[in-house]
N, C-alpha and C positions, 0 to 999 in steps of 0.2 A: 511688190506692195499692191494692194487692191487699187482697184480705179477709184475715181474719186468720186463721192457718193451725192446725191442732189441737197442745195441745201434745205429747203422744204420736205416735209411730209405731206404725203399722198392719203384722203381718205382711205380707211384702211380696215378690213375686219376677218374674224376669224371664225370659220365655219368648220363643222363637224363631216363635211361633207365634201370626198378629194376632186369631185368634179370642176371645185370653182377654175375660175378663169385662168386660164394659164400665164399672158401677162402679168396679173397681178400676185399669183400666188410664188412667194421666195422660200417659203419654209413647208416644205410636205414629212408627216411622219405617220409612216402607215404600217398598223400591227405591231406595233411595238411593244414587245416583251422585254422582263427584264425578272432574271431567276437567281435568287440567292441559296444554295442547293433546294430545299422544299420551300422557301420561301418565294412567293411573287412579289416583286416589289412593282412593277408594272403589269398591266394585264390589257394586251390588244389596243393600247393606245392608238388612236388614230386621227387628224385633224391636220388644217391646215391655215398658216399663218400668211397674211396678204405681207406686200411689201409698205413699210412704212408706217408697220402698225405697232403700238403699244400693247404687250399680251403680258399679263398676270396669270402665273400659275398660283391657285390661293388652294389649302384644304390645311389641317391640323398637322401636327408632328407626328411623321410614319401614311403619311397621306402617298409619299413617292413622285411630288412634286420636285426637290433636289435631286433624285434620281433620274427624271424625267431632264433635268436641266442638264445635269453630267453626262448623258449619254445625246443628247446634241452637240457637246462639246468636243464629246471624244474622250473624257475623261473617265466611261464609263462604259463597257462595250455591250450593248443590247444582246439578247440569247438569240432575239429569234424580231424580225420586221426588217424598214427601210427607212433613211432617213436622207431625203433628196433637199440640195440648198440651192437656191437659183438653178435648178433646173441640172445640178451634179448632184450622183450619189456620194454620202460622205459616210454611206454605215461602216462598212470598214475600215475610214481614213482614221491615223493618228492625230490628235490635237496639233499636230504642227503645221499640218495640209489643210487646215479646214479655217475659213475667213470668221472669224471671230474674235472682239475683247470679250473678258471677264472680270466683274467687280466681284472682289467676295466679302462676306461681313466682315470679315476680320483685316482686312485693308493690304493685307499683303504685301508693304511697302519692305524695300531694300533699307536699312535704319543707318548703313553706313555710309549711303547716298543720298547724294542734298535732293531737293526738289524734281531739279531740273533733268540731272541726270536719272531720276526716277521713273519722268517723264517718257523722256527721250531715250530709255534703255531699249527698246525694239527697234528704235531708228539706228541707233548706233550700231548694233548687232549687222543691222542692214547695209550697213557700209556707206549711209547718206553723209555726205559732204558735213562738215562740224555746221557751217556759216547756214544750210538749207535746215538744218538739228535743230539751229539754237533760234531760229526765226519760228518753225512749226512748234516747238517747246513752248514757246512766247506765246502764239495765236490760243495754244490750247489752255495755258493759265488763265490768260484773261477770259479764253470761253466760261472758265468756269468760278470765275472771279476771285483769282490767287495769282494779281499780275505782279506782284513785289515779292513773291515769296520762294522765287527759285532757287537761292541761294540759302535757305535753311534745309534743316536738315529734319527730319516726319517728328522724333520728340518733340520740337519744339511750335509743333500744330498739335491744333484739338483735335478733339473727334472727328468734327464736320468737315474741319481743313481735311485732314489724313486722305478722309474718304472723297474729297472733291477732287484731289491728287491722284486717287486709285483709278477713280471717274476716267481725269484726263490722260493716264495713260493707258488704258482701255482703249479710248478712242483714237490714240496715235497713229496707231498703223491704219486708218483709216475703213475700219472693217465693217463689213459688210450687214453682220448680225451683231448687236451687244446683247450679252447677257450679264445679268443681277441674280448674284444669291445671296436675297435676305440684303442687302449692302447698307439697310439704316436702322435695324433691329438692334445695333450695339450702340446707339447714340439715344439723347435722352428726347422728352418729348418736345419739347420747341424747336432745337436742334434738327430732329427729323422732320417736323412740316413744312421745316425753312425748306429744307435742301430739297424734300420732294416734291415742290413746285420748283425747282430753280432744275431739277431733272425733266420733269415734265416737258419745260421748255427748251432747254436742251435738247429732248430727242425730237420736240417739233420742229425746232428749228432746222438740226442736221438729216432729219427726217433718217435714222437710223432703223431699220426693223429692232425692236427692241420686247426681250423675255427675263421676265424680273419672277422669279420665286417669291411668296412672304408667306407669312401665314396671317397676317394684317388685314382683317376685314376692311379698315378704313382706307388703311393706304392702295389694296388694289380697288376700290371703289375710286378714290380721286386720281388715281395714275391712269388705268388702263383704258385703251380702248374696247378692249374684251378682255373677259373675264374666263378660267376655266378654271372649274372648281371639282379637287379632287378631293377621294376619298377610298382610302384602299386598293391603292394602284388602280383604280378605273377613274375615268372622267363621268363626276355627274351632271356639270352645267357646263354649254358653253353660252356665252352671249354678253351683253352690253352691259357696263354696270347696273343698268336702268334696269333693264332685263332680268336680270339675276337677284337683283332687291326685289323688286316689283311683283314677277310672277316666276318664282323657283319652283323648278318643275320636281323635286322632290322634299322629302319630311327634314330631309338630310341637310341639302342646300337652303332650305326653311329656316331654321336650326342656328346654324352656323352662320348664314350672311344676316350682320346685322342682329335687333334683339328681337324676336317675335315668342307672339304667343302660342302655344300649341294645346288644344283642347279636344277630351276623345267626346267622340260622338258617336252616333246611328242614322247610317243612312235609312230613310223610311219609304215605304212602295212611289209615294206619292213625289220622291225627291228631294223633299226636305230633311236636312238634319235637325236631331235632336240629340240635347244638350243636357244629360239629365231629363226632366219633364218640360224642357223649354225647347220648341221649334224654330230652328234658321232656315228662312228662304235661303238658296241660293242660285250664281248664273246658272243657266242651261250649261252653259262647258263646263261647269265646275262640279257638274251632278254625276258620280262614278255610274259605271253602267254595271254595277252590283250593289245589293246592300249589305249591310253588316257594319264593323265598328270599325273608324275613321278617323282621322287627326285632320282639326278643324284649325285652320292658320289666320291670325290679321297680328298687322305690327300695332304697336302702342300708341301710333299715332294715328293710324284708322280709325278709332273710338270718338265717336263722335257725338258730342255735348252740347253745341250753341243750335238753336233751332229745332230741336227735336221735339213735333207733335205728336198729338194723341194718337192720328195713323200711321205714323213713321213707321216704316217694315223695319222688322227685327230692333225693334223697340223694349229697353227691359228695363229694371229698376235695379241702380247698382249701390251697394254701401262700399264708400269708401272704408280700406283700413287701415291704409299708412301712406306716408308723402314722403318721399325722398327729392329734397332739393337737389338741381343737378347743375344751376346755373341760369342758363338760356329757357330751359322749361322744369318744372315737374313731373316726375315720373309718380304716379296713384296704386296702389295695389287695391284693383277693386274685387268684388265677389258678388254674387245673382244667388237671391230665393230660387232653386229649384234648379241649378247647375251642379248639382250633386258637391259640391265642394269644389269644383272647379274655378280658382280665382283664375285674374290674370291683369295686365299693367295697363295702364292707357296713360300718355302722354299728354300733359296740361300743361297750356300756357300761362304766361304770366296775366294775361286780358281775362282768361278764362276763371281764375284760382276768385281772381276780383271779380267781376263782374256776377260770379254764382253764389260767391260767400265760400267755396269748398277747403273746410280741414279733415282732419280725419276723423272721422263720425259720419261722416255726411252721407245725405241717402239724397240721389239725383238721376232722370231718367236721360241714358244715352242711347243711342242706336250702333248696329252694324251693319254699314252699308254690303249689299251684297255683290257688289261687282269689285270688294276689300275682302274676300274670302277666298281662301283655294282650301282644297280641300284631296287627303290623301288616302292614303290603304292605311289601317290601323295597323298594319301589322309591320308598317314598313319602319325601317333606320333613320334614327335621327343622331343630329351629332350630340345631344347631351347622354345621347344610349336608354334614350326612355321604350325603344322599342327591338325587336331584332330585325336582323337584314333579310330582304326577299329579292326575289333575284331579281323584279321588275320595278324600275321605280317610277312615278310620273302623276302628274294632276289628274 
């Protein structure tokens, strides 16, 4: 059985770059291939996971996220790389050699075993003592708050029960790495925000390295420590959730994390984009070092309405054309004289709708701050396919 793991988590992050510190790194996987006869489902994967970090693999269906997960597991045997755990190679090890639980969506519960023995089926296997079984069976129910429920049998739980069950015996053998595929996409939406804070906490607590697959913008956003967001067997983003909403270094990760708008434009000698007949200041970093035609990025909530003077940079005149209620805010679909047709959304608050008078009809002057723009290669891939792939992506 594995040693026993700290119960805290360790500050913890995950770089694209295998030099980090040796101490801290538990997860290395370098050049990793992965070949379905002509098909690549992975492509030179490389990166590395600190110990006691929470890592989301997030990209769309066929992105090679699950493949990526399978072949850490062992479930999936790489063509061609390395994939070092604590400091062992485990590329060649069968799933049975290698220290890992696994949740799968689908719960993977025994149905003609009660809870307990659900639980405890790896410990039993193990040859642990019934009396040491049925005390660790017990610790782990109530870890995951199913301390009365040993003795039914998975029918007679829900969704969330099933999966908190699948959780705890995951975690039994007390291993080293947990992995998550996808493990709350078959539960409904309340159900799944419960549970993925009561995970979160959970892996802080037992500070487990932990690798969760989803294709859940939201959920790897409030889960993970780091984010790594794939997209046709490569990795395009790695970094913090903050990171990756904030400043996504391609049209792709743009696109996909979260809603943003994407708008073509023209770089100009002078560094300014324009927009149609309308010119955008933007940062120094964010000025490509070529010109030509570009995809101009800010989210819905960058659009900025309350205080906007007559000098305000990148100042325009917007007509509102529709409001969609959304709850907490409204989301506007606005449009600019001289954006060539180019609308796009901006996010209004409830203080804001009041305060301007704004329905739809309305013509109100906003701004875009320019340190709220990135700005990309026209030509490059986004995830809605409004462009094609280049081989380079980046702000």
């Amino acid at each position: 059985m594995a040693a026993k793991r700290p119960a805290l988590a360790q500050s913890a992050r995950l770089s694209p770059e295998p030099e980090a510190a040796e101490s801290d790194v538990f997860l290395e996987i370098r050049d990793v291939c992965k070949r379905f006869g002509d098909f690549s489902a992975l492509a030179d994967i490389s990166l590395t996971i600190e110990r006691g970090s929470f890592v989301c693999f997030l990209g769309p269906s066929g992105c090679g996220k699950t493949t990526l997960l399978r072949s850490i597991a062992g479930l999936e045997r790489q063509s061609s790389g390395r994939i070092v755990q604590d400091g062992r190679d485990i590329s060649n090890l069968p799933p049975s050699q290698r220290d890992f639980g696994i949740v799968f969506q689908s719960y993977s519960l025994f149905p003609n075993l009660t809870v307990n023995a659900n639980v405890g089926y790896g410990l039993v296997n193990q040859g642990l003592p019934k009396a040491e079984i049925a005390t660790r069976v017990q610790e782990l129910l109530e870890l995951v708050h199913l301390p009365t429920s040993g003795r039914k049998y998975p029918a007679a739980l829900s969704g969330g029960e099933q999966q908190r069950v699948a959780l705890a015996r995951a975690l039994a053998m007390q291993p080293g790495l947990l992995l998550l595929d996808e493990p709350l996409s078959a539960l409904d939406a309340k159900v799944r925000v419960d549970l993925r804070h009561e995970m979160k906490d959970l892996q802080r607590r037992l500070g487990v390295t932990t690798v969760m697959v989803t294709h859940d913008q939201e959920e790897a956003l409030a889960l993970a420590d780091i984010v790594v967001v794939m997209s046709k067997g490569k990795i395009e983003q790695v970094g913090t959730p903050m990171e990756v909403y904030s400043r996504p270094q391609s049209a792709f990760v743009a696109d996909f994390v979260g809603h943003m708008n994407l708008l073509r434009g023209r770089i100009g000698k002078d560094g300014s984009v324009r927009i149609g007949e309308q010119a955008l200041s933007l940062d120094t970093a964010q000025v490509p070092d070529r010109t030509g035609e570009v995809l101009v990025s800010f989210r819905p909530e960058d659009v900025v309405f309350r205080g906007v003077e007559e000098t305000a940079e990148n100042r325009f005149l917007g007509y509102v054309e529709s409001i969609d209620f959304l709850g907490s805010f409204s989301r506007a679909r606005v449009r600019v004289d001289g954006f060539e047709g180019e609308a796009f959304d901006a996010d209004l608050s409830a203080n804001i709708l009041r305060d301007f008078g704004i329905s739809e009809g309305s013509t109100l002057p906003f701004s875009l701050p320019r340190d709220r723009l990135c700005v990309y290669p026209g030509d490059e891939r986004t995830a809605g396919g409004r462009a094609q792939p280049v081989a380079e992506a980046g702000a």
